[in-house]
N, C-alpha and C positions, 0 to 999 in steps of 0.2 A: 504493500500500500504506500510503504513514506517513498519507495523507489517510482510509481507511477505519478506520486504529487511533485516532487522533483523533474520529472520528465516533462510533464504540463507544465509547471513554473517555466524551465527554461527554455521551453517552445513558446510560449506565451510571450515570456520575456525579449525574446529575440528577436519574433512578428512585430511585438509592438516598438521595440529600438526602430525596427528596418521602414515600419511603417510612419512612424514620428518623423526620422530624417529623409525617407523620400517627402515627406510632403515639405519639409525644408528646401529641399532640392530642388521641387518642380516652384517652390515661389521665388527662388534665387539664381540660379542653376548654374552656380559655380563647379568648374570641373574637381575640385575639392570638397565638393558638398555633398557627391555621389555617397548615395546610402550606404551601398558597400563597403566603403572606405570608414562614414561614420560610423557608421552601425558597429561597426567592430569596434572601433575605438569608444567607443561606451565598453560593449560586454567586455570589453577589454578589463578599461579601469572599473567595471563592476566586481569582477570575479577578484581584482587587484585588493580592492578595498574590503572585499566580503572574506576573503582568505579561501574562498572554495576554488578546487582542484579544476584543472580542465577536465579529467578523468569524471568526475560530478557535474560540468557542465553537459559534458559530453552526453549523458543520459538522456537528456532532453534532446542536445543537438544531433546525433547520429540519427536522427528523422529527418531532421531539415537534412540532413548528408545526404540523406537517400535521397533525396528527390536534384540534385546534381546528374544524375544519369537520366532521368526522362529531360530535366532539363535543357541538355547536351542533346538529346536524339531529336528534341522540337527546333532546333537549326536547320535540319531538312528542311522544316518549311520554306521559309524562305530560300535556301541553295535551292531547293525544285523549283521555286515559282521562276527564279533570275540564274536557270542554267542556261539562255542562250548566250546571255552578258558573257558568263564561266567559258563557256564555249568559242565564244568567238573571241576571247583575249588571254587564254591560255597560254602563251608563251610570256607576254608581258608577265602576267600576274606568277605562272612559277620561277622568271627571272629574279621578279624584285622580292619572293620568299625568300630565294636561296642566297640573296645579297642579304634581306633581312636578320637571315641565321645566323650568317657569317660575319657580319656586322657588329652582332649582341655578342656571340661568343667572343669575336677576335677583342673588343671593349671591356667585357667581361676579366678576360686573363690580364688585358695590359694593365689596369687599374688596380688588377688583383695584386699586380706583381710590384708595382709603384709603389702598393704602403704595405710593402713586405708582407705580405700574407704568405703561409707556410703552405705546401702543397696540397695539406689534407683543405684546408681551406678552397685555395684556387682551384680544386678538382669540383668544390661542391658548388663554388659561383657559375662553374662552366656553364650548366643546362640552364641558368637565369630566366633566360627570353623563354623558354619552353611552356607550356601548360603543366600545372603541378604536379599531375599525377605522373607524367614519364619524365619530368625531371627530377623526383626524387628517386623511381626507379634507375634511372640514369646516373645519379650522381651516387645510389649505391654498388653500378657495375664499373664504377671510375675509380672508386676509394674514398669516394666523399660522403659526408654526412647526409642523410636522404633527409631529415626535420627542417635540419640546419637551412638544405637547397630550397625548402617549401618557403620559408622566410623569405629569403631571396628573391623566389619568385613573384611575392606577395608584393614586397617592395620595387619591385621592377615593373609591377603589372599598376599600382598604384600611384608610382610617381610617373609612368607613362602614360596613364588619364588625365591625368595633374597638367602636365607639361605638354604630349600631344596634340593637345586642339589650338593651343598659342601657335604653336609648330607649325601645325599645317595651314593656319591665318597666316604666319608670317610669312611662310614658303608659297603664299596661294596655292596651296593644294586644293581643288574643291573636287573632283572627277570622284566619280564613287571608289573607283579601281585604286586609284592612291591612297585618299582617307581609310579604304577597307584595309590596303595591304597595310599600312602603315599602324594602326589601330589593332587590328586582330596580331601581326608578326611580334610587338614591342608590349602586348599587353592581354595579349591570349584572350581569356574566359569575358573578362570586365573589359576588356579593350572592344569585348564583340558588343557587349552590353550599352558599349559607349556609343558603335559603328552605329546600332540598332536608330539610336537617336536622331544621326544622320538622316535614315531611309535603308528600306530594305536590301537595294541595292549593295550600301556600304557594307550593311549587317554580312550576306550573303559574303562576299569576296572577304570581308573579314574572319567568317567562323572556318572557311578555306585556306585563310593565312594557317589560322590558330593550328589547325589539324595536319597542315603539309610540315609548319617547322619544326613540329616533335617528332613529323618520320625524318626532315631531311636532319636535323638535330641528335638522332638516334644513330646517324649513320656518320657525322659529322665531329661529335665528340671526339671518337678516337682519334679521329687525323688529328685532332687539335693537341690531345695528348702525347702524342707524336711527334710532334713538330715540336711543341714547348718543353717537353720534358723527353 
């Protein structure tokens, strides 16, 4: 019984953070005001202040988890609605992935290595740019901490929402195919979340970024271990 009140508390708890700061969000619409980003930094310093374990939060949140896979599967929609777009700009759009990848990782290392990070470290920044779940896997067939890498990624997918939409106002990027690749490549899951804002279009070419640079990223690491070590 106190394990199913616990599980409500924190499902409850966590709808209502997500739903308080969107609607912050949609009255101000600072690319820092993304729910996602708030929302967490409440249950953040909630759990901080309350002294409860993520393991105890967890009991509640391993529901909202689950719902990350249907979440992930409803991107079809739109990639069907906007596959002639996919189709007819396919060489563009897996060019500027696989610069994308190579871009975040070769960044990743050199910065790694500039404030002397120790290798177990630079193994685990490698996957950064990637979607969480094959960067933690990744970064534990590299030697790196796979937790550690999920951090990373959070911070890499957050400060590229943050910073991304200045970016591509300053660069005039408006073309869906840019905003998507640039958006989904540098910010994965919430980068698509952010495209979505755009238009379907950007969404689409965006959850295509997301999904091509954890295969080209899987295939990519090694060289990069390779090369630098």
């Amino acid at each position: 019984m106190e394990t199913l009140s616990l599980a409500l508390f924190f499902i409850t708890f966590t709808f209502a953070a997500y739903f308080l700061m969107n609607l912050l969000y949609i009255r101000f619409h600072y690319s820092f005001l993304m729910p996602a980003l708030t929302a967490t930094f409440i249950i953040v310093l909630f759990l901080l202040a309350s002294g409860t374990s993520y393991d105890h939060y967890m009991i509640g949140g391993e529901w909202i988890d689950r719902l990350l896979g249907p979440a992930v599967v409803s991107l079809a929609i739109p990639l069907y609605k906007q596959r002639k777009l996919l189709v007819d700009n396919l060489v563009p759009i897996l060019t500027g992935i696989l610069v994308g990848v190579v871009i975040g990782m070769t960044t990743g290392v050199a910065l790694a290595k500039a404030f002397g990070f120790s290798e177990l470290l630079i193994l685990t920044v490698l996957p950064k740019s990637i979607t969480t779940p094959v960067a933690m896997e990744l970064a534990a067939q590299l030697g790196g901490i796979p937790s550690l890498a999920a951090v990373f990624v959070m911070i890499t997918g957050f400060s590229s929402i943050i910073i991304g939409p200045a970016f591509l106002k300053l660069l005039r990027i408006t073309s869906p195919i840019g905003i998507g690749m640039g958006l989904g490549a540098s910010a994965h899951g919430i980068g698509t979340a952010k495209a979505l804002e755009y238009g379907p279009r950007e969404a689409s070419v965006s959850s295509v970024a997301m999904s091509l640079s954890a295969v080209f990223g899987a295939f990519l690491a090694p060289v990069f271990v390779w090369i630098f070590f």
